[in-house]
MARPAVO-482685 format. One record per residue: residue in one letter; y negated, z negated, x negated of N, C-alpha, C in turn. Coordinates in steps of 0.2 Angstrom, whole numbers, padded with zeros to 4 digits, always signed. Last residue first. Layout:
N
AYZXYZXYZX/...
This chain:
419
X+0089-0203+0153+0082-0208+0150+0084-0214+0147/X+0096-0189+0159+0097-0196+0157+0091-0199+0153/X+0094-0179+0173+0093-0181+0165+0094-0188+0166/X+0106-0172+0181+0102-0177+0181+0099-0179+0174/X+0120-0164+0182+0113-0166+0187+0108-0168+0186/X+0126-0169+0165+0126-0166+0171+0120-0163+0177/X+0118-0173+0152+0115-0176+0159+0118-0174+0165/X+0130-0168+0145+0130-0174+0145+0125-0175+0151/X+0130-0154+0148+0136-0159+0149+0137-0164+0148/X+0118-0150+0144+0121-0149+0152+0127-0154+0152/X+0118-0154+0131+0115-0158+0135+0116-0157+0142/X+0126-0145+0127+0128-0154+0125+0123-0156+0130/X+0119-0132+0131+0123-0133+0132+0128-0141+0133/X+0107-0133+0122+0106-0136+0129+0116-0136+0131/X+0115-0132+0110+0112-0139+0111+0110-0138+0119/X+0120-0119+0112+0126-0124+0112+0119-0129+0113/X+0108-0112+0111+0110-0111+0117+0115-0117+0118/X+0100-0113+0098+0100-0118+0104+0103-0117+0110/X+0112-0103+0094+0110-0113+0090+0106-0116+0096/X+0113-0094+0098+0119-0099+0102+0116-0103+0099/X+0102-0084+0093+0100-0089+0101+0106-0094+0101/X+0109-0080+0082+0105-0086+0081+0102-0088+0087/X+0114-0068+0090+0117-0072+0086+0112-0079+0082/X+0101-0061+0097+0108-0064+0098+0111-0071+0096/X+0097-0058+0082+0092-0064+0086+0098-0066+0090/X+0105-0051+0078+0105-0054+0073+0103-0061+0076/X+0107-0040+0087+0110-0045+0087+0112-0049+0082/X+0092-0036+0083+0094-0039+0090+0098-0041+0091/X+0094-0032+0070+0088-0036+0072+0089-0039+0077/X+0103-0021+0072+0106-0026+0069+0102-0032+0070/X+0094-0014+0080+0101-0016+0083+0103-0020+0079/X+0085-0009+0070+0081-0013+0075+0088-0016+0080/X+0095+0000+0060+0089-0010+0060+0088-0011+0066/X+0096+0009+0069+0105+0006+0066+0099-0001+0063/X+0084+0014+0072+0088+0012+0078+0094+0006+0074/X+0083+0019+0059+0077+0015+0063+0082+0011+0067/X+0090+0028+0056+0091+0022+0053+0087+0017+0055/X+0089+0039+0063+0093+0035+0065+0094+0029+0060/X+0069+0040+0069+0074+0040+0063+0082+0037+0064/X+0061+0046+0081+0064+0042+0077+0070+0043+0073/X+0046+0057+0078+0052+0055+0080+0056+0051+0077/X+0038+0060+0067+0039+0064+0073+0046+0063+0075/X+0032+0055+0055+0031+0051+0062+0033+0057+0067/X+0029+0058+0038+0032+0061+0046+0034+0055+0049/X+0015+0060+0029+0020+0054+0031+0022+0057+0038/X+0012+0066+0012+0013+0066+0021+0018+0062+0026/X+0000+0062+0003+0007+0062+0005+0006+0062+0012/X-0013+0063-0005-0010+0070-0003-0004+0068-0001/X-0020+0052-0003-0016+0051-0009-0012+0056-0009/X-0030+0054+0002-0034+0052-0002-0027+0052-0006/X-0026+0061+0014-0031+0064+0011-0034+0060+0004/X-0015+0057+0019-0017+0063+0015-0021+0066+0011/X-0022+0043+0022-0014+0044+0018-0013+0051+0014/X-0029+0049+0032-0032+0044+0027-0028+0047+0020/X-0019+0054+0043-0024+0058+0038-0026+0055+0033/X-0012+0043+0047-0010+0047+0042-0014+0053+0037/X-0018+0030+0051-0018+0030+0045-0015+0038+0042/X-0012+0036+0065-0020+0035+0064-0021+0033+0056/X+0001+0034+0065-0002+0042+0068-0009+0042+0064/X+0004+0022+0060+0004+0028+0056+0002+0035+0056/X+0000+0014+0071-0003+0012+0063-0003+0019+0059/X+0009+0017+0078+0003+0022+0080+0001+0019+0075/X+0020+0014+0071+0022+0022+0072+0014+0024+0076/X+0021+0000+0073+0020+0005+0067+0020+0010+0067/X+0018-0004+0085+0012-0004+0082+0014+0001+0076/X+0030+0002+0092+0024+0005+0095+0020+0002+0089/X+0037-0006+0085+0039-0002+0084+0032+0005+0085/X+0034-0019+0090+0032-0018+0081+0033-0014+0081/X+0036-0019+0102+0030-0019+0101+0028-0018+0091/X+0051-0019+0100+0049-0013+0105+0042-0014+0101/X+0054-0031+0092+0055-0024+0091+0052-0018+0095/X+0049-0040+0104+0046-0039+0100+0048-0034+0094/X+0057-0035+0114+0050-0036+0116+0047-0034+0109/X+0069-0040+0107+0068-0034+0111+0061-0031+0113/X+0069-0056+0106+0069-0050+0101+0066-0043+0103/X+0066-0059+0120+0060-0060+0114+0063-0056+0109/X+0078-0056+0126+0071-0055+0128+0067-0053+0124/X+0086-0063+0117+0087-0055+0116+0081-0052+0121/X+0083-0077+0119+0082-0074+0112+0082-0065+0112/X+0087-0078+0134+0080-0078+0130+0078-0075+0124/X+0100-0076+0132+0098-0070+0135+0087-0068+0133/X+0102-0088+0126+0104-0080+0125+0101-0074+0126/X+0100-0097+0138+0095-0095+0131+0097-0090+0128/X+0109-0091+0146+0102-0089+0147+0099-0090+0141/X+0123-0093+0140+0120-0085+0142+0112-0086+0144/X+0122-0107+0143+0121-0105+0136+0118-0096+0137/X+0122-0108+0157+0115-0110+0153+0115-0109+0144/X+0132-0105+0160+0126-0097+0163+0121-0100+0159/X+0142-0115+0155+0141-0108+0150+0137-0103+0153/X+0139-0123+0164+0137-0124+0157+0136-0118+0155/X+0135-0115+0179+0139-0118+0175+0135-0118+0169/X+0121-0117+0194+0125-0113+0187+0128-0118+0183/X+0119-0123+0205+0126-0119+0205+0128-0117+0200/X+0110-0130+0208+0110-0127+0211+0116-0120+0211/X+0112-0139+0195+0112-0142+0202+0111-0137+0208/X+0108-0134+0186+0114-0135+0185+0117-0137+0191/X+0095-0130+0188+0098-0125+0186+0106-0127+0188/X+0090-0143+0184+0091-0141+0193+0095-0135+0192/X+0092-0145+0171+0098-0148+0176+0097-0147+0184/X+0084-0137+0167+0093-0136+0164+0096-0139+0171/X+0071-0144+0171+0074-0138+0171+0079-0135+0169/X+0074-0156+0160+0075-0156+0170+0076-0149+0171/X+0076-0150+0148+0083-0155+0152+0081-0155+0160/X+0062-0144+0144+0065-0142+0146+0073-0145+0150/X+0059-0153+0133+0054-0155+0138+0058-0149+0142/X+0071-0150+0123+0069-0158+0124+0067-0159+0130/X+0071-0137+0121+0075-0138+0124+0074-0146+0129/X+0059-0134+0112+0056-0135+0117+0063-0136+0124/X+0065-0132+0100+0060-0137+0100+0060-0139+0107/X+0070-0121+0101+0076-0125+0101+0071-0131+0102/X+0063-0109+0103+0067-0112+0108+0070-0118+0108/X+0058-0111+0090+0053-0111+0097+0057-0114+0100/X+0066-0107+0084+0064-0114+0082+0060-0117+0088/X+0071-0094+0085+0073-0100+0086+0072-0104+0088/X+0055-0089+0082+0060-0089+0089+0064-0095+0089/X+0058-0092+0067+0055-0096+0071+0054-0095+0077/X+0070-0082+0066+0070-0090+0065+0065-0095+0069/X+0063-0071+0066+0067-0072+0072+0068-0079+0070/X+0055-0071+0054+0051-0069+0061+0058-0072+0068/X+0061-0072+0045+0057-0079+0047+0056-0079+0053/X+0069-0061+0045+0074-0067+0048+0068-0071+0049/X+0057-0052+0040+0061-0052+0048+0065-0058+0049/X+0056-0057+0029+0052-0058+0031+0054-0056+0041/X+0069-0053+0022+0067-0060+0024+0060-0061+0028/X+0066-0042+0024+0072-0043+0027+0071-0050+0029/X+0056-0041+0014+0055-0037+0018+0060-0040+0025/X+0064-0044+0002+0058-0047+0004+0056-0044+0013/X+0074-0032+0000+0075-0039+0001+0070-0043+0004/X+0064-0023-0003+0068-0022+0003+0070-0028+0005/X+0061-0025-0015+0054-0026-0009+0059-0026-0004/X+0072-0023-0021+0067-0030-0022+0065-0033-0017/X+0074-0012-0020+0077-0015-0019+0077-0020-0017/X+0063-0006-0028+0063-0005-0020+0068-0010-0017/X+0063-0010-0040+0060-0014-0036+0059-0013-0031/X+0076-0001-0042+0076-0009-0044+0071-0012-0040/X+0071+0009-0042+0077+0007-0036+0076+0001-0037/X+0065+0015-0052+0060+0012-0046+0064+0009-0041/X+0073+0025-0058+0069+0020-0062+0065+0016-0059/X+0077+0033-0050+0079+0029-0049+0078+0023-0056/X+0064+0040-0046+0065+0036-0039+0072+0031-0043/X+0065+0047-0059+0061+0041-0054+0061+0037-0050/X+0076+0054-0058+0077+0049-0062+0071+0045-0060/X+0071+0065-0047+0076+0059-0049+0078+0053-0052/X+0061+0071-0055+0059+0066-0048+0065+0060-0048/X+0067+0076-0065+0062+0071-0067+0062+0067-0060/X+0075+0086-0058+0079+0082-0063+0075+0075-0063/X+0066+0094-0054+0070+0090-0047+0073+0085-0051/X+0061+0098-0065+0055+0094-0059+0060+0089-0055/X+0068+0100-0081+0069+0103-0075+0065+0098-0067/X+0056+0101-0094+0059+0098-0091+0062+0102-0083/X+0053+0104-0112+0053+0109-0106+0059+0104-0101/X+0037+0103-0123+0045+0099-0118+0046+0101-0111/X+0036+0107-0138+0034+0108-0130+0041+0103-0128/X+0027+0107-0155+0030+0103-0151+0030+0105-0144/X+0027+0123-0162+0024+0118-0161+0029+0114-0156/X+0036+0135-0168+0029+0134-0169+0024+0127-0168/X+0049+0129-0162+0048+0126-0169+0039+0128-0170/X+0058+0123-0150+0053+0127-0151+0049+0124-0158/X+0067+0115-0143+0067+0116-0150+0063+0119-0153/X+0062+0116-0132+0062+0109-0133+0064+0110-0142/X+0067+0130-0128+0059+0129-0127+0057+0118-0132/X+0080+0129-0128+0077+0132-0133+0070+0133-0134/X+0083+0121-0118+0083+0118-0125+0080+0124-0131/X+0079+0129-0109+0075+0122-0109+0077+0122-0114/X+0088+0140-0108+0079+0141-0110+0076+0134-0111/X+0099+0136-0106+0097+0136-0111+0091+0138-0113/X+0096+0130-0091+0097+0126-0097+0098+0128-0105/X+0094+0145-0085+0090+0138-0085+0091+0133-0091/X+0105+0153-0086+0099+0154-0090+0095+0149-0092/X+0109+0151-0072+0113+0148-0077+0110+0148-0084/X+0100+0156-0063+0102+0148-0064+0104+0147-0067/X+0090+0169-0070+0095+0168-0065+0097+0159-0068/X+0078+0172-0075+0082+0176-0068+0090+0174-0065/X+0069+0155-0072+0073+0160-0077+0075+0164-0071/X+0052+0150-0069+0059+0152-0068+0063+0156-0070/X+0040+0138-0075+0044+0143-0076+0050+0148-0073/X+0024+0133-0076+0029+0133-0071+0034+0138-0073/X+0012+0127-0089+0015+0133-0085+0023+0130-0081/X+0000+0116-0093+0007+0120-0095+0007+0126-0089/X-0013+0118-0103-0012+0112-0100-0004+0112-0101/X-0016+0132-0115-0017+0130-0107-0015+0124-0107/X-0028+0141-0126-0024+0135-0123-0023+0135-0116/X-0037+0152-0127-0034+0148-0133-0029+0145-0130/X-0042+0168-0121-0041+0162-0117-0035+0159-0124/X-0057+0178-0121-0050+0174-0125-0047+0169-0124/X-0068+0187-0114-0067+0183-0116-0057+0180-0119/X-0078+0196-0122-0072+0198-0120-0068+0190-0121/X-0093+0197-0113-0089+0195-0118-0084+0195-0115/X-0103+0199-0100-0100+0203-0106-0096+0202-0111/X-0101+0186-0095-0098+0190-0092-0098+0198-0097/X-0111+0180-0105-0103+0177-0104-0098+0182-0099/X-0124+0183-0100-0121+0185-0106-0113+0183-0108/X-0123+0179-0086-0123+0185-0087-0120+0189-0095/X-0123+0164-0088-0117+0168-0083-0117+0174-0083/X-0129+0162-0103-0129+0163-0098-0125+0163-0094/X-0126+0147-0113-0125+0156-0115-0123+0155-0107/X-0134+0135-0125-0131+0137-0121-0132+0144-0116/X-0137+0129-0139-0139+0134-0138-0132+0138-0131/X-0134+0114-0141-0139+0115-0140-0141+0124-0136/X-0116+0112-0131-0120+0113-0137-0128+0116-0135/X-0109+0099-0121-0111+0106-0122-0115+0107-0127/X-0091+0092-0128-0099+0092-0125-0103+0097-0127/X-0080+0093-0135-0082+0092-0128-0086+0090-0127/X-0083+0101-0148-0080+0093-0148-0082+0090-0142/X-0094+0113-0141-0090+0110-0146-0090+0102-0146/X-0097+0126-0128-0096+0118-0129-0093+0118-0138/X-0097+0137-0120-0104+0136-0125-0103+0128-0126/X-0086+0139-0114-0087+0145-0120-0091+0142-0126/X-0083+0133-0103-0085+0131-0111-0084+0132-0115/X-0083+0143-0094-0086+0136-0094-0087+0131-0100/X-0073+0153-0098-0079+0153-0101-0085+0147-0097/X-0060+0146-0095-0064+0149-0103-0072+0147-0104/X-0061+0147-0085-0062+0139-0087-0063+0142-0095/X-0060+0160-0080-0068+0155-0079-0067+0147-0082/X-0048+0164-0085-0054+0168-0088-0058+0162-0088/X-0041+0159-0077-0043+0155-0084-0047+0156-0086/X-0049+0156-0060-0046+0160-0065-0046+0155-0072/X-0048+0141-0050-0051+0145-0053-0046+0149-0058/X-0046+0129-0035-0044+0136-0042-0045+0140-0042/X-0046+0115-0032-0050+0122-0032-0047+0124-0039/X-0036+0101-0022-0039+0104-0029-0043+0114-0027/X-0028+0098-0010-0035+0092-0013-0036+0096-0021/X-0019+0105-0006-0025+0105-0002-0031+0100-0006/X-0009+0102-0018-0011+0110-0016-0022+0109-0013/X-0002+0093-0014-0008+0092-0019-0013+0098-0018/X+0001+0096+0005+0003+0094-0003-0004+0093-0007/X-0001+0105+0017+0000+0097+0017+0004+0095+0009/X-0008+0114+0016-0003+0114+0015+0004+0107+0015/X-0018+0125+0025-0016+0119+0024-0010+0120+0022/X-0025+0142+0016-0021+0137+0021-0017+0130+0019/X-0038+0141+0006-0032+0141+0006-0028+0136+0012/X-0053+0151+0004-0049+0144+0007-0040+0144+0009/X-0062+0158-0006-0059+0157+0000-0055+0151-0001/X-0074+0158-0015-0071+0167-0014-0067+0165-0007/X-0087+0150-0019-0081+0151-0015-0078+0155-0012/X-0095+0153-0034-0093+0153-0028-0088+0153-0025/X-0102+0140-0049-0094+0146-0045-0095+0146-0037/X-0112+0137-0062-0110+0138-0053-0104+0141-0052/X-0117+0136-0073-0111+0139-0072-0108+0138-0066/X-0126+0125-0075-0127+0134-0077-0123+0139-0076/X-0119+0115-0075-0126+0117-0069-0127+0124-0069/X-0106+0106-0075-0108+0117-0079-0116+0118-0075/X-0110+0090-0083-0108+0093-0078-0112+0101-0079/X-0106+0076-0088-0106+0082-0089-0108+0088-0085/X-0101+0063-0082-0107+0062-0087-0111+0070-0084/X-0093+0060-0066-0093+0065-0074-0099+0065-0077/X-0088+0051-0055-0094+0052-0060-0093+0054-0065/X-0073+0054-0056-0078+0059-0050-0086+0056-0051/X-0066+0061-0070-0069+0055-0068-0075+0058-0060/X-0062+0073-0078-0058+0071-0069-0061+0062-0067/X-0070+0084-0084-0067+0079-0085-0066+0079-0077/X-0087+0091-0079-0082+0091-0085-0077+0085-0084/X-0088+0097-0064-0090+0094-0068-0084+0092-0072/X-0097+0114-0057-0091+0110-0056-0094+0105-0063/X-0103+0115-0042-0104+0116-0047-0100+0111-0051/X-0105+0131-0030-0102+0121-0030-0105+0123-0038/X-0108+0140-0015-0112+0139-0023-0109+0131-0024/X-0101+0148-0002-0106+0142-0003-0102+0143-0011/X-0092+0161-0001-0100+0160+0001-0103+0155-0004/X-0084+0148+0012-0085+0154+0009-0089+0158+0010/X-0086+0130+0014-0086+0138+0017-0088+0145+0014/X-0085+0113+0015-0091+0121+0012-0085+0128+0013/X-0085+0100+0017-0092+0106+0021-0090+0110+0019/X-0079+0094+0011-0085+0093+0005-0090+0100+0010/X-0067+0091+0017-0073+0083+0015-0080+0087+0013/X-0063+0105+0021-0066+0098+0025-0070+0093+0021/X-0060+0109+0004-0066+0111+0012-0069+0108+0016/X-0052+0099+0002-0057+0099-0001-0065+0104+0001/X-0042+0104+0011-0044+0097+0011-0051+0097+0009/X-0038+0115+0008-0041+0113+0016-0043+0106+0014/X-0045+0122-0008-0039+0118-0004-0043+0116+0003/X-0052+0137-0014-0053+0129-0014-0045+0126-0007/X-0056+0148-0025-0052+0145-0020-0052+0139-0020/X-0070+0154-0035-0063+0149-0034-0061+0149-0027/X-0078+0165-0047-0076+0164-0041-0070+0158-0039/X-0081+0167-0060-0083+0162-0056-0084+0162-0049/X-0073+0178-0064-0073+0174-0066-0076+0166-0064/X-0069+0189-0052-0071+0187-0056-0069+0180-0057/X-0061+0187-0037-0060+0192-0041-0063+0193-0047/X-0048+0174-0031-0054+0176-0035-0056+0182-0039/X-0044+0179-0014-0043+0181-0018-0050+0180-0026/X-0054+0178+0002-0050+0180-0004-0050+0176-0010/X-0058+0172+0018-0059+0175+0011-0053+0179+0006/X-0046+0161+0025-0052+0162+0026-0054+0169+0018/X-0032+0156+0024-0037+0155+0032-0043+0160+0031/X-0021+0161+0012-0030+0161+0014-0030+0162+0021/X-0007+0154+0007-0010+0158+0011-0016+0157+0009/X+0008+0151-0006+0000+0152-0004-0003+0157-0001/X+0022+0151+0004+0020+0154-0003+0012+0151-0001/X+0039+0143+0007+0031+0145+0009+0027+0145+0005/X+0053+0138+0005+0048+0145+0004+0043+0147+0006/X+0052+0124+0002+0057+0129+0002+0055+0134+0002/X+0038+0118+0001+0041+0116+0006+0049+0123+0009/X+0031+0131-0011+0032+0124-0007+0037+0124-0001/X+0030+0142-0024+0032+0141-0019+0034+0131-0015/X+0019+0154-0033+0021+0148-0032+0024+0147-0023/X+0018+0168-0033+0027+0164-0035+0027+0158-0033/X+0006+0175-0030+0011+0176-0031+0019+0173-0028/X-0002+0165-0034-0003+0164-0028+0003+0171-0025/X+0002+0163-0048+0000+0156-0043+0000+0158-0037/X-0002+0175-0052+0006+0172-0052+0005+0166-0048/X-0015+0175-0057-0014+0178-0049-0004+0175-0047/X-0018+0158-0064-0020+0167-0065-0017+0169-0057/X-0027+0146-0065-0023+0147-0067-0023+0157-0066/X-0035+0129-0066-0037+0135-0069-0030+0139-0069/X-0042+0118-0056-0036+0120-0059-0035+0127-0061/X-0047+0102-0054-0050+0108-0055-0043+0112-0057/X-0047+0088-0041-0046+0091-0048-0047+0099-0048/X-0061+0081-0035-0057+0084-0033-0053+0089-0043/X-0074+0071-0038-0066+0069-0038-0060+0072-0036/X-0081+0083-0039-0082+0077-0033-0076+0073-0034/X-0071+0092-0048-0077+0093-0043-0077+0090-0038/X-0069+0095-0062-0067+0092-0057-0071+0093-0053/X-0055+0099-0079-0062+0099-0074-0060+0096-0069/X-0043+0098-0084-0049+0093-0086-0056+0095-0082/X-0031+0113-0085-0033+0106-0080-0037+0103-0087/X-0023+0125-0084-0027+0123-0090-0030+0121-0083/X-0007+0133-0080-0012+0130-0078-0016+0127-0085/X+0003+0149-0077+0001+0144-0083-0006+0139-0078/X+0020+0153-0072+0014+0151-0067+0010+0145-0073/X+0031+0167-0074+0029+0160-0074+0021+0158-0073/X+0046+0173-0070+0040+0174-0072+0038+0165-0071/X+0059+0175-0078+0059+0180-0070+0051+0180-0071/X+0066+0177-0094+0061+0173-0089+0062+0178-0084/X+0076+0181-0103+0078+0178-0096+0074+0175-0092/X+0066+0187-0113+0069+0191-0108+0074+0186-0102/X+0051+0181-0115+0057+0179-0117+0063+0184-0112/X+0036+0181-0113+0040+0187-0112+0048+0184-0115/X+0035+0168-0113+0035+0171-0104+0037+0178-0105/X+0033+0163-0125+0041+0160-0120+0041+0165-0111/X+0023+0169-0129+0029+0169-0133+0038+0169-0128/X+0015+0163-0122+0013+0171-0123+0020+0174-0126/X+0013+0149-0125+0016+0152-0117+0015+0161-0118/X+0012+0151-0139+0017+0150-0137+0019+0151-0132/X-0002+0156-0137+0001+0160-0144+0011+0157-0138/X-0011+0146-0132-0008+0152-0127-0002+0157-0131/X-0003+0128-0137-0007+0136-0136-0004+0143-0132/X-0005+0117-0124-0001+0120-0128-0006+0126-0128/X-0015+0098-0125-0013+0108-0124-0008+0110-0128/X-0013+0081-0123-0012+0087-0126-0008+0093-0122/X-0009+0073-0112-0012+0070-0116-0012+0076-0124/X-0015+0074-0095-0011+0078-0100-0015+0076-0107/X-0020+0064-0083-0020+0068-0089-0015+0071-0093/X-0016+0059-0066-0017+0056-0072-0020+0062-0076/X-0013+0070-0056-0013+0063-0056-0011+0061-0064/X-0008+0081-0049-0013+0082-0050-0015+0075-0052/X+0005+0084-0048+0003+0083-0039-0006+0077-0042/X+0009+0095-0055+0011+0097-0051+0005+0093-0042/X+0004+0089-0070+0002+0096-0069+0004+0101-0060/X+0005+0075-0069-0002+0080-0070-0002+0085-0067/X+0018+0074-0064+0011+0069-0061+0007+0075-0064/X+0027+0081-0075+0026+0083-0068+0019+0080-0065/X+0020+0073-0088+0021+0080-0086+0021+0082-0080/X+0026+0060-0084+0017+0062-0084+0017+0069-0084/X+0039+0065-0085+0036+0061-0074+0028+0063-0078/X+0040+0067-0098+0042+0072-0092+0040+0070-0086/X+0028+0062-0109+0034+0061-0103+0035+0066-0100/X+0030+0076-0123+0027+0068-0119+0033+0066-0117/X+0023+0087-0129+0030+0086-0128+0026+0078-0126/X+0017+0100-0115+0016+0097-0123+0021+0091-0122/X+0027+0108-0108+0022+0107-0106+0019+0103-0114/X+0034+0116-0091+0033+0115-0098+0026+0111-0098/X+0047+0116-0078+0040+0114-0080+0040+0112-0086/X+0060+0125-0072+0056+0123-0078+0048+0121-0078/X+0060+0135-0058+0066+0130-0063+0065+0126-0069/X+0054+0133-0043+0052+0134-0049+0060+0130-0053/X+0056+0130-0030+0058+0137-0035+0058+0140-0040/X+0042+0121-0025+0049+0124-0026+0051+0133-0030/X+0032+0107-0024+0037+0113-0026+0042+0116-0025/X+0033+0098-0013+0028+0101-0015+0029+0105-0019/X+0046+0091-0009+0043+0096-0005+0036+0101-0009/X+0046+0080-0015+0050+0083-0018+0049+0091-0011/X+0035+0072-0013+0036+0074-0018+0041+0078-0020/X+0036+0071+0002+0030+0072+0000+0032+0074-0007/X+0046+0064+0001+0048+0069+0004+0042+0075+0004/X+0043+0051-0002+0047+0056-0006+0049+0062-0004/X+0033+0049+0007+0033+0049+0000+0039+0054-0005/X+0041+0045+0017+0038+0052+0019+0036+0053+0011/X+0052+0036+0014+0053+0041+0015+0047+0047+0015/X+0038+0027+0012+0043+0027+0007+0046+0033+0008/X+0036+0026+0027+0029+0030+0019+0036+0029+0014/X+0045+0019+0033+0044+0027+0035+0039+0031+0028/X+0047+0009+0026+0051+0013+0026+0051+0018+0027/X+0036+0002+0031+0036+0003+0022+0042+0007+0022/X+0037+0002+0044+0029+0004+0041+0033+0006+0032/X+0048-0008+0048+0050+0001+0046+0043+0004+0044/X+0042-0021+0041+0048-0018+0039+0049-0010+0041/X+0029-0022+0049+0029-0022+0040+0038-0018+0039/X+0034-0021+0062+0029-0017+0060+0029-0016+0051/X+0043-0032+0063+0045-0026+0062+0041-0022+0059/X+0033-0044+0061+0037-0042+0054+0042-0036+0053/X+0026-0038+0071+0023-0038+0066+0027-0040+0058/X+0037-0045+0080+0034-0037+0081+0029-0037+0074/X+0040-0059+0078+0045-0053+0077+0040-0047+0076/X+0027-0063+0082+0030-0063+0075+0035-0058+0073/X+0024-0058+0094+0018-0057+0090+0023-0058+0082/X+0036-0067+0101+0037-0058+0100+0031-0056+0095/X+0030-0079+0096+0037-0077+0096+0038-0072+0094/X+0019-0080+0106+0018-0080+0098+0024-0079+0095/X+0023-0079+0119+0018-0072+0114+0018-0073+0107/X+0029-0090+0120+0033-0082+0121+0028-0077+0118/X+0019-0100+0116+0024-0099+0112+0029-0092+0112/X+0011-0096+0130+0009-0097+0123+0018-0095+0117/X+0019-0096+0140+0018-0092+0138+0014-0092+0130/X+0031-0102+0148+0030-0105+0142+0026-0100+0137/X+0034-0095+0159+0033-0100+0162+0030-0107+0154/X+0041-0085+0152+0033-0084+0157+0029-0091+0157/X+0054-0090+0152+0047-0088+0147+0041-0085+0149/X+0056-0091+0166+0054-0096+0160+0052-0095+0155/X+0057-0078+0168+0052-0082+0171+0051-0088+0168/X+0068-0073+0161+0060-0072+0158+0056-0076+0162/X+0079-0080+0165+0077-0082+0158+0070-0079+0157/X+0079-0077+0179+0080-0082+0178+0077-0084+0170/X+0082-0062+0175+0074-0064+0179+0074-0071+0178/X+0095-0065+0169+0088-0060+0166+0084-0063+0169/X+0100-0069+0179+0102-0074+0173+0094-0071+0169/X+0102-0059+0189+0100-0063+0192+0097-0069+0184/X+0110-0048+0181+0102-0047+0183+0100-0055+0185/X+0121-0056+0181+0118-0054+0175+0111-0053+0176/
């Protein structure tokens, strides 16, 4: 068998063009097939890791996925506030445990802005029970102090201390912008690998009072200082939503329908694990789609292997037949192209394996930082392995098409090609 091995690569050595284009196919249609498997996974793992232990997200009545997308992993708008008269209503309800209100529409650099109060840094909970840390500083203790994410530390330089200025809306060319109303960076919140690190937060107190001095969103002629604003008692009117948890799990479901009945105004209180869900399976369909695509783009890749080998069986007969002439049987020359095509697959799942997985070391930050998902790369997958073995004896299994024709023709030239 060793002998058969060294016997089938030196012939494909012996035919290097074609052996490199072969594996360069296979390995590049691996590369696309576990690449779009491992971000898919890390994607959702990215999403359903970014909360936790929260049991209700509220919010103005809409979609439930636009609700989660805004108010969780900071993507898109909220297409109406609720008022604070209601979160002020539903958070003393006695089977609240506690809850976490947000008021979003600012931004800073294209970073989203996020106004919420001390419960945030309390309750809010990630990746199962990891609470919000500070690397650096505190804690905002006025009104225009903020906390800023790792992310948004990194890209934009700044460090506790340093003067930002934030701008109206979530376009990162904002028309509008507080010049007047600077915020300093009170601190930096440890990396968290979620949305977390691409946003700054502020109290509500300060998104209040950032457009204390606006009407029909845009600033008004007679604008009110940082110092006369900090006199005032300020009143906070509306938030975006809030984060809920009942004191206990069975409470849950009837708080939700009692928040969805809520008669002073429209809210829609949804459970987040419940919505991810129905996502991913409002999305099955064209994952399914793309999986198929993707599969087919592996068989081209081993097909045209094939195709290689079978092409070149023709200029190949002398070389059969000294083989045959030296002692090997019909069937050591079926086992050799065989053995070729499990060459070439092997090579070439090994090499799509190495490109996807260091495609992904070096795309991963990008990946985080521009889309906040984290994409695990730390070792392989058993589904990885249970493809890349079907892959291989899939090539296997498609080497016997040319292995049987060299074969008809070991037993028709015998020794000798015939002309």
């Amino acid at each position: 068998m060793i002998t058969l091995f060294k016997v089938a690569f030196q012939s494909l050595l012996n035919r290097k063009t074609s052996f490199v284009l072969s594996i360069l196919s296979i390995a590049l249609s691996v590369t696309l097939f576990l690449a779009v498997n491992v971000i898919k996974d890390g994607t959702k793992e990215s999403f359903s890791n970014t909360v936790s232990q929260a049991d209700l997200i509220v919010g103005a009545r809409g979609s439930g996925l636009q609700l989660l997308l805004y108010t969780i992993f900071h993507l898109g708008s909220a297409t109406n506030n609720i008022s604070w008269q209601s979160y002020d209503a539903i958070k003393n309800l006695p089977n609240v445990a506690w809850t976490i209100p947000f008021s979003l529409g600012d931004s800073f650099h294209g970073f989203r802005v996020i106004a919420t109060n001390e419960n945030f840094y309390n309750y809010y909970r990630y990746l199962g029970d990891k609470k919000i840390e500070l690397i650096s500083g505190h804690m905002p203790n006025n009104i225009f102090e903020t906390v800023i994410g790792s992310r948004v530390a990194e890209t934009e330089k700044l460090k506790v201390g340093d003067k930002i200025t934030l701008a109206h809306g979530i376009s990162e060319q904002s028309i509008f912008k507080h010049d007047d109303k600077p915020f300093i960076v009170s601190g930096i919140i440890k990396e968290t690998n979620t949305s977390i690190d691409r946003a700054l937060y502020i109290t509500l107190e300060g998104m209040e009072a950032i457009h204390i001095d606006w009407k029909d969103g845009i600033p008004s002629r007679q604008e009110k200082t940082k110092e006369n604003i900090r006199k005032e008692d300020i009143q906070i009117t509306q938030i975006t939503s809030f984060l809920l948890r009942a004191d206990n799990r069975i409470n849950t479901l009837s708080l939700m329908r009692l928040i969805n009945d809520y008669k002073k105004e429209p809210l829609l209180a949804a459970i987040p694990g419940s919505i991810l869900s129905q996502f991913w399976e409002t999305i099955a369909y064209a994952e399914s789609a793309f999986q198929i695509i993707l599969i087919f783009v592996v068989l081209i890749g081993i097909l045209g292997m094939m195709i290689s080998i079978y092409t070149s069986l023709e200029s190949r007969r002398r070389e059969l037949a000294i083989l045959r002439s030296i002692g090997a049987s019909a069937k050591a020359i079926v086992f050799l192209l065989i053995m070729e095509s499990f060459i070439i697959c092997f090579l070439g799942c090994l090499f799509g394996l190495i490109i996807s997985y260091g495609s992904i070391y070096f795309l991963e930050p990008i990946v985080l930082n521009k889309f906040g998902i984290l994409i695990n790369h730390n070792g392989f997958k058993n589904f990885e392995y249970v493809y890349l073995l079907i892959i291989i004896s899939f090539a296997c299994l498609i080497g016997i098409i040319p292995a049987l024709k060299a074969y008809r023709n070991s037993l028709t030239d015998g020794l000798s090609i015939k002309i």
